[in-house]
N, C-alpha and C positions, 0 to 999 in steps of 0.2 A: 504494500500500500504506500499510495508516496505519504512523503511527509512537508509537513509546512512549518512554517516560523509565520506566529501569528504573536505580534506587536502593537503596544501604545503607546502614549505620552501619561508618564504619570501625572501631569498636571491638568491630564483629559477627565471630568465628568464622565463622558458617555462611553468610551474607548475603556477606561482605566475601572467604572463601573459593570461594563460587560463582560471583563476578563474574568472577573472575580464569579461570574455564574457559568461562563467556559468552564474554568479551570476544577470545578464542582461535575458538571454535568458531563467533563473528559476525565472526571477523573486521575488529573493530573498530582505529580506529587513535586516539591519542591526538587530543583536542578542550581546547577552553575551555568551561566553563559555571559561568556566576554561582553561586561560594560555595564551588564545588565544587574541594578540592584533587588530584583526579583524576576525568578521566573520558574519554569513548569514544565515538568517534560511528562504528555503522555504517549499512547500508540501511535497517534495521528500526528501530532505536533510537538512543538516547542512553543510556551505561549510565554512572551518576556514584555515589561517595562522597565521602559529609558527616561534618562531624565534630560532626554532631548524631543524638540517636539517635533510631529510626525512628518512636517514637511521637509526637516532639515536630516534625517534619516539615512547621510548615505554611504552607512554601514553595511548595509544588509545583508551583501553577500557574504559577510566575513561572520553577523551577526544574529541573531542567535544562534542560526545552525548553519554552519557552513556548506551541510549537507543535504539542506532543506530544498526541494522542487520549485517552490513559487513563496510569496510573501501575503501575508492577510494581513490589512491595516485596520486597526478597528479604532475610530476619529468619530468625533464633534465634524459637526457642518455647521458654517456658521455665514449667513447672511442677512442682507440689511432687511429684504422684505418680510422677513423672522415669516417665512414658511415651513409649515409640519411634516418633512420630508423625514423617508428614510430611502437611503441612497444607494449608490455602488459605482464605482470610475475604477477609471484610471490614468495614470500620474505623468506628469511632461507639461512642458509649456510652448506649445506650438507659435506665442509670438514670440516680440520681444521683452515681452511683462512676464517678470518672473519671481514666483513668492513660492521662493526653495528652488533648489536646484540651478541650471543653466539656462538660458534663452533658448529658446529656436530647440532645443530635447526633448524625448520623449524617451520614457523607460519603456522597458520591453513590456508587452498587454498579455493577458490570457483570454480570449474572449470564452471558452468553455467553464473558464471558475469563474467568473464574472457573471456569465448567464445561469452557472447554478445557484447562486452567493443568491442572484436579485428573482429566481426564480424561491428557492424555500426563505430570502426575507418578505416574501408578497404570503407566502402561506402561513409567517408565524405573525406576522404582523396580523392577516384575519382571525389567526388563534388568540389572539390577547386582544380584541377589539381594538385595534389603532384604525378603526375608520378615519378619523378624524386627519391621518396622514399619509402621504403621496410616495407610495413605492416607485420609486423612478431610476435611472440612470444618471450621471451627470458626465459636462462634455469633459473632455483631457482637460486638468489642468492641477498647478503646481506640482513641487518635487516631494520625493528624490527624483533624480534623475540619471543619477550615476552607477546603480548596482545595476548589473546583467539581468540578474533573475527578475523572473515576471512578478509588476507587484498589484494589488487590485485590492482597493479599499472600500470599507463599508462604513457606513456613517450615519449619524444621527442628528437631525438638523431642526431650529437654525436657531434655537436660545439658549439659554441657560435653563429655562423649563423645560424644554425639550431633554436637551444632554441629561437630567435627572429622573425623569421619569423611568421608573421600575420597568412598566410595561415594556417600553420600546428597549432597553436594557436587554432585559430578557430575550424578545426577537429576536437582537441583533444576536446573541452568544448563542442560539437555537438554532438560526438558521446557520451559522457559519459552523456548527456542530453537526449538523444533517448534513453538509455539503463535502465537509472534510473526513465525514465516516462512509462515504460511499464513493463508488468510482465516476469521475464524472464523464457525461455523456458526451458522446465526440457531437460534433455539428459543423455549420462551415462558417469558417469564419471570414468577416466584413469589415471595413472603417468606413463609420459614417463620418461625414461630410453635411453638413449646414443645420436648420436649427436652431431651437434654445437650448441655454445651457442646461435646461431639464427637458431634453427633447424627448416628447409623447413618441411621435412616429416613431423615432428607436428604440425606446422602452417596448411599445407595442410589439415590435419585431420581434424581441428581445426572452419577452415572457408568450408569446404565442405563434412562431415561427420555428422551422430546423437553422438557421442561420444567428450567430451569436455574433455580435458587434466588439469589437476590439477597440483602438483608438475612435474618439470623435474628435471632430472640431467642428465647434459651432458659425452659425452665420456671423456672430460678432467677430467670432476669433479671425474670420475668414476677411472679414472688411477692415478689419485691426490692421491684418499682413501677416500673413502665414505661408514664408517661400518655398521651395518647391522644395527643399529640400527635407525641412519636414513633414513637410505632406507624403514624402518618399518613406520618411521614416515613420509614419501612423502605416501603413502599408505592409513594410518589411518586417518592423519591432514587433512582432507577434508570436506567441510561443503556442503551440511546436512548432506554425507554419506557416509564412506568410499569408495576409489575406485574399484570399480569393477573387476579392471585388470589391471595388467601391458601390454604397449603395447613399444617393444623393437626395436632399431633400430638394426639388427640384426650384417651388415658390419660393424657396428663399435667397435663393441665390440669382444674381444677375446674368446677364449674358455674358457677359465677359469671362465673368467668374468661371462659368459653367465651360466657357469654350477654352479657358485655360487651362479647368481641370481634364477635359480630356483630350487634349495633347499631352497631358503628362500623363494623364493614363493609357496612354499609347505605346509611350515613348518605354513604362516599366510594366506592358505587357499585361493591363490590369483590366478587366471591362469596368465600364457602369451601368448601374441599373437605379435610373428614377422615381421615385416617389413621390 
């Protein structure tokens, strides 16, 4: 079975809350891991907090487990229009606004543990009534940026009410316990391309499609300046396997936009398929 390194910020509410019902319902038993002033080793994982926060992370491959497949982040979400999300991304900064990590990077994506992460958080969230909050994806953004291995975070947004609340706590360390005790399911993987940064149409894809989405970059990021080269790199950076296809949201993008991205999806051999 593979194994993971599943990490927070101690200084994280909702990340540093949810470990503590992981680490119970994995049955974990206290470990040593480089750097890390707590952490847990059971079958599945290695569950550790740092007392660095999560965007600035770019240990990873060295840390908890050097021997670990991919990376689970378990974070706070935190935005200004204090929306009741619970979430799932992954990490890079497609422009040149960067909070963590380097500009213009993107860490390597999973889209198969990413679509199982936001497939059993949509089920545990029904299970503890979080009606009240938006299982969604969000598009690429911030770091790390620098560890190899694939890293894909789950989160809990967007207050300090939010980050606290039991319910969503609990979800969050259930569904990443259901996903990481089972093998996950192959499908084909895609980077989406425009959007918000809580894009519906990709989530939709996401949670009721065979194709699971890898990098995005949203319409903002796209009208910001996002050069070809990471566009190259939402494409490639994908573990096990490059993505298959661009899949575009078609209204949101301009012409230009659109007839730019495919000459480069030409050029790296990729189709597109609009929405």
């Amino acid at each position: 079975m593979a194994r993971y390194s599943i990490v927070y910020f101690h200084g994280d509410q909702a990340g540093a809350g949810a470990s503590r019902y992981l680490v119970e319902v994995l049955r974990a038993k206290p470990g040593k891991c480089p750097g890390s002033p707590e952490c847990y080793v059971s079958e599945e994982a290695v569950i550790a907090g740092f007392n660095v926060d999560v965007v600035n992370m770019e240990f990873l491959d060295e840390s908890p487990d050097p021997a670990a497949e991919a990376v689970i982040v378990l974070s706070r979400h935190k935005a200004e229009s204090g929306r009741k999300t619970l979430s799932v991304h992954h990490t890079g900064n497609p422009t040149g606004r960067a909070w963590g990590g380097e500009p213009y990077k993107l860490s390597t994506s999973y889209p198969a543990l990413s679509k199982a992460l936001l497939t059993s958080y949509a089920k545990t969230a029904l299970e503890h009534n979080l009606e009240e909050y938006s299982v969604t994806l969000e598009a690429t953004h911030h770091g790390p940026t620098k560890p190899s291995k694939p890293i894909v975070f789950i989160e809990i947004g967007s207050t300090e009410k939010e980050w606290a609340d039991e319910r969503a706590r609990i979800a969050m360390a259930l569904a990443v316990a259901e996903t990481i005790s089972r093998r996950i399911p192959e499908c084909s993987p895609a980077t989406g391309i425009g959007g918000t940064h809580y894009p519906e149409k990709f989530t939709k894809i996401q949670l009721e499609t065979e194709t699971c989405l890898g990098h995005i970059i949203s319409k903002h990021q796209i009208d910001e300046g996002v050069p070809d080269h990471a566009i190259k790199q939402a494409i490639e950076k994908t573990y096990p396997q490059k993505a298959q296809k661009i899949i575009a949201e078609k209204k949101s993008l301009k012409s230009e936009q659109r007839k730019k991205l495919e000459e480069l999806a030409k050029q790296l051999e990729t189709k597109i398929e609009y929405r």
